[in-house]
N, C-alpha and C positions, 0 to 999 in steps of 0.2 A: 453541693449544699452541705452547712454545717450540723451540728446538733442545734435544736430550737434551745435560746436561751431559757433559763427557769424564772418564774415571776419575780423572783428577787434578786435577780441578777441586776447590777446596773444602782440600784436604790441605793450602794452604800457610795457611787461614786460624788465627787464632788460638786456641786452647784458652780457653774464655770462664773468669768467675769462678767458672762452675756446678761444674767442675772441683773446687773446696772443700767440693762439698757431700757427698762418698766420705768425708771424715775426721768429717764433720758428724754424717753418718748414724750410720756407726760408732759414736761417741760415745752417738749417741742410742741406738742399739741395748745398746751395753754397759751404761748406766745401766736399763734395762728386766731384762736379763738381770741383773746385780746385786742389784736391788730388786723386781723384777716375780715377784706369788705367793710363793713360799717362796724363789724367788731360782736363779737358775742353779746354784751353786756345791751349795747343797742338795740338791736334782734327782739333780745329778751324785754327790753320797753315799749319796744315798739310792740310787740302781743301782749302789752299791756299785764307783764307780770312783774320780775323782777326788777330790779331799781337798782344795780350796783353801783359806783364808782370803778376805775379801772384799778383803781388803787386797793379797794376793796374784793375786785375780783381777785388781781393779783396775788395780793394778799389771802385769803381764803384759798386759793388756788397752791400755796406754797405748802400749807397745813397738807394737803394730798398727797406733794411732791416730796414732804418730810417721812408722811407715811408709807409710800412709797422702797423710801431709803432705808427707812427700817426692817420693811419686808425682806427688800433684795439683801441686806445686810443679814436678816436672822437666820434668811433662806439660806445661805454661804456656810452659816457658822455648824448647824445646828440641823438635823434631817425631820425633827420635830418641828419646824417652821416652814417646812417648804410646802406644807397647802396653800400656805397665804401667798406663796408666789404664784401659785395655781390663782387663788382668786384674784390677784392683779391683773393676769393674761386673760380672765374669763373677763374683766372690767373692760379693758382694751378692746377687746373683741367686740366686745357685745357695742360700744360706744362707738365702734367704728360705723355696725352700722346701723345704728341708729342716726346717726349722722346724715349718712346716705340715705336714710328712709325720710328723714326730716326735709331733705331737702330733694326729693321726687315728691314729696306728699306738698311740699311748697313751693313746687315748678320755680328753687332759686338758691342761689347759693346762701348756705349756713355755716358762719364762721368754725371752724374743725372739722368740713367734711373731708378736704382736700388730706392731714393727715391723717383723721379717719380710715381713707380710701386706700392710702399708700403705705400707710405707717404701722396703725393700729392690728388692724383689721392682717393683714401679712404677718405681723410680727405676736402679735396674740396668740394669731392661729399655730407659730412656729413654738413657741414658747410654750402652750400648752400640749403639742405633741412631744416635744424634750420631756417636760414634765412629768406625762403618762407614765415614761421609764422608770422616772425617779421619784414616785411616789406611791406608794403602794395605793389600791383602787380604793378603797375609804374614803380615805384621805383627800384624795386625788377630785372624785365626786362630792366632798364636801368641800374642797375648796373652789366648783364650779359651783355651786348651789352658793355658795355665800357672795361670790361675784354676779351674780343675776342677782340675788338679794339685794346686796347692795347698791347697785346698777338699778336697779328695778326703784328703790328705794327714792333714791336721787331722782329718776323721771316722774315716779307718782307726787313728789314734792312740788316738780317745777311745775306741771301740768295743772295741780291745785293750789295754783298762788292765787289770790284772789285776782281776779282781774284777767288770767290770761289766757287765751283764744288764739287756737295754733289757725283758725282761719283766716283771723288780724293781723297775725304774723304773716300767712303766705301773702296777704293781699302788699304788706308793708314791702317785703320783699319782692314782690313783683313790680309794683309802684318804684322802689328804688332804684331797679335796674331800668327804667325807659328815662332814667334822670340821665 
């Protein structure tokens, strides 16, 4: 066995290209959620909340994928940015599964579990263990706290749309798949 590394060992290394792979996923995820089963956007009408276009999701959906880019970019440049790579991985994480909980809780599939389950949720978990190294524990803890914030933020939103009833949803979803 070696000598144990010192807590600051590691923090001055580089942010690799892996860094890229937060906007990647993202993207892969929203193309799922867009087109996967009847489509996120539908889901979301069908529990009688949201109302997008797919043009409008997409769109909205690109503004995340920009923010995204920015992150893994400042996280590369700058060791002063890499909490927000932290709270990207805690987003991912956390959405994976919620995913997953959304659609046990609506005995049916919800567009984004499938990356959710294989994408998210693995590469989160992997992204924020990398990062543990590379950012000192502050830091590190406030860029998980601001991704459940955030996270948090987004589902208390959809949940109080007017109109939408995650029980209308599982029924819509259940009703859809005996189609």
């Amino acid at each position: 066995m070696g000598v144990a590394p010192s807590s600051d060992q590691g923090r001055n290394q580089p942010v690799g290209a892996w860094a890229w792979l937060l906007p990647v996923a993202y993207a892969v995820h929203v193309v799922e959620e867009a087109f996967g089963g009847r489509g996120f956007t539908q889901w979301m009408a069908a529990g009688g909340g949201l109302h997008l276009s797919i043009t409008e999701f997409i769109a909205l959906n690109s503004v995340g994928i920009s923010i995204l880019c920015l992150v893994a970019w400042a996280a590369r440049e700058s060791t002063a940015w890499r909490w927000l790579l932290v709270g990207g991985a805690t987003i991912l994480f956390v959405n994976g599964i919620c995913h997953v909980a959304v659609c046990v809780a609506t005995q049916g599939y919800v567009p984004g579990m499938w990356t959710g389950l294989v994408l998210y949720m693995p590469l989160g978990a992997v992204l924020l263990f990398v990062m543990r190294r590379l950012v000192p524990p502050r830091l590190f803890w406030l860029g998980v706290a601001c991704g459940f914030i955030i996270h948090g933020t987004v589902i208390w939103m959809v949940l109080r749309m007017p109109g939408f009833e995650l029980e209308r949803a599982r029924m819509i979803t259940l009703a859809s798949l005996r189609i």
